[in-house]
N, C-alpha and C positions, 0 to 999 in steps of 0.2 A: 863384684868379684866373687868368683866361687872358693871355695877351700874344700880339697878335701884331705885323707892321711897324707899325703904325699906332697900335694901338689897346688899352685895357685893358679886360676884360669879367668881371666877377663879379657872386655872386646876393648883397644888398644883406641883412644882418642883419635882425632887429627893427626896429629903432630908426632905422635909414636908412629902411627901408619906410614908417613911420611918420611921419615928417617928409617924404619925398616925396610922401604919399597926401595931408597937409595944408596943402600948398602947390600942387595940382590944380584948378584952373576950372571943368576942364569936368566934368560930372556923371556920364555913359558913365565917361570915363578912373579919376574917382576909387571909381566904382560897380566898375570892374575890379580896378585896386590893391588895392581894400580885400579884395575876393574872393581876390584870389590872398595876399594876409598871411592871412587867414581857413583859408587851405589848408595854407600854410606850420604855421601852429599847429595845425592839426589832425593834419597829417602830420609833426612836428619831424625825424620820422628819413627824412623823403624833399624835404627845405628845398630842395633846388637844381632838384627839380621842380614845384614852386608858385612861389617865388619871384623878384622882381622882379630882370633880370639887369639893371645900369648898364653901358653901354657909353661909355665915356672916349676921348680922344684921352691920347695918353700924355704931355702936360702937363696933366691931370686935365680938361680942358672935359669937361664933359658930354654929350654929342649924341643920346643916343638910349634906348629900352632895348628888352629882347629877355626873352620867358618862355616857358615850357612850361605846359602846362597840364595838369601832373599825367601819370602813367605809367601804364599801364594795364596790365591783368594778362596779357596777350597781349606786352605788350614795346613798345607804341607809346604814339609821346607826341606830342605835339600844339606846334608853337611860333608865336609871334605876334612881331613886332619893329617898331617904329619908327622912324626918325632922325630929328632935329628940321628945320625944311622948311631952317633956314640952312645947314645940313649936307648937304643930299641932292644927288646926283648926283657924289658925289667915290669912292663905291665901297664906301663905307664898313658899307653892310648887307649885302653881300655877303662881304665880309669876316669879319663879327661871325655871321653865319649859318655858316658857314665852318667856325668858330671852334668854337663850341656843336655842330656838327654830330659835329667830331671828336671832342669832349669827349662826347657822348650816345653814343655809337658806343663809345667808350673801356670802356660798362658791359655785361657780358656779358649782361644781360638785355634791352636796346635791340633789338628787330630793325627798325625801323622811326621816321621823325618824317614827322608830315606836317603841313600847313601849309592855311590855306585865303586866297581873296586875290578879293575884288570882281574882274570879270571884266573891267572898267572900268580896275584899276590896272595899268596897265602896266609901270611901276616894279618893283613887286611881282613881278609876273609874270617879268620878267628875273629879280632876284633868283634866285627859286626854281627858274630853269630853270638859272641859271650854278652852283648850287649842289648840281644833276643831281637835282633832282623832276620830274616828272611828274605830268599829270591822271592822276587814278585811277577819274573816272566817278562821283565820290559829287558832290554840291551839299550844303554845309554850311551852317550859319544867315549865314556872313561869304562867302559865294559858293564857287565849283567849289574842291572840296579836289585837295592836288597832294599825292606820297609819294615818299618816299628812303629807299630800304631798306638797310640795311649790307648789305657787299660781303661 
């Protein structure tokens, strides 16, 4: 688990995945979850890079979550995050991006995370620039990808 001022963030077992992916509306969201527990099992000795991270206020509200999508043999890995709309605008994804950055960075094999973000979300866009990405010139299927390369 991470802790930082605010916030707790960890990648969510079995069984938490599972019960979060069953309590999902929307059909994209639960079509992703499922994919990423799908990943998790396939990968069990690389779980904290498929799996679904919860991001907590540290009186356990729930607010958000945050994942990688998996590690790639060159060293980079790919993350996607959310925070619920009653939560946004308090800091709190840039925080949790923050957070996971230094944890990713932590593994000597990491050289890189990058991120992709509708061109539209400005939100987002903040994020990943307060979090030192940068556009890298590629367009991803989720719009312009941005990269942060360990120092």
């Amino acid at each position: 688990m991470l802790e930082t001022r605010r916030l707790k963030i960890y990648a969510a077992s079995q069984d938490i995945m599972k019960q979060f992916i069953e309590t999902q509306t929307i059909d994209i969201l639960k079509a992703a979850y499922t994919e990423m527990l799908d990943g998790c099992l396939d990968h069990p000795d690389q779980w904290e890079w498929y799996a679904i991270w919860m991001i907590e206020l540290k009186d356990n509200t729930h607010i958000g979550e945050l994942c990688f999508k998996g590690l790639s043999a060159d060293g980079i890995a790919e993350i996607g995050y959310g925070i619920s709309e009653e939560f946004q605008n308090n800091g709190y994804a840039t925080e949790a991006v923050k957070a996971v950055l230094e944890w990713a960075f932590s593994h000597s094999e990491v050289s890189a995370v990058e991120a992709e973000t509708d061109s539209d979300n400005t939100a987002s866009k903040r994020v990943l620039e307060k979090c030192g990405f940068a556009l890298n010139g590629i367009i991803g299927e989720e719009g312009p990808r941005w990269t942060v390369f360990k120092n």
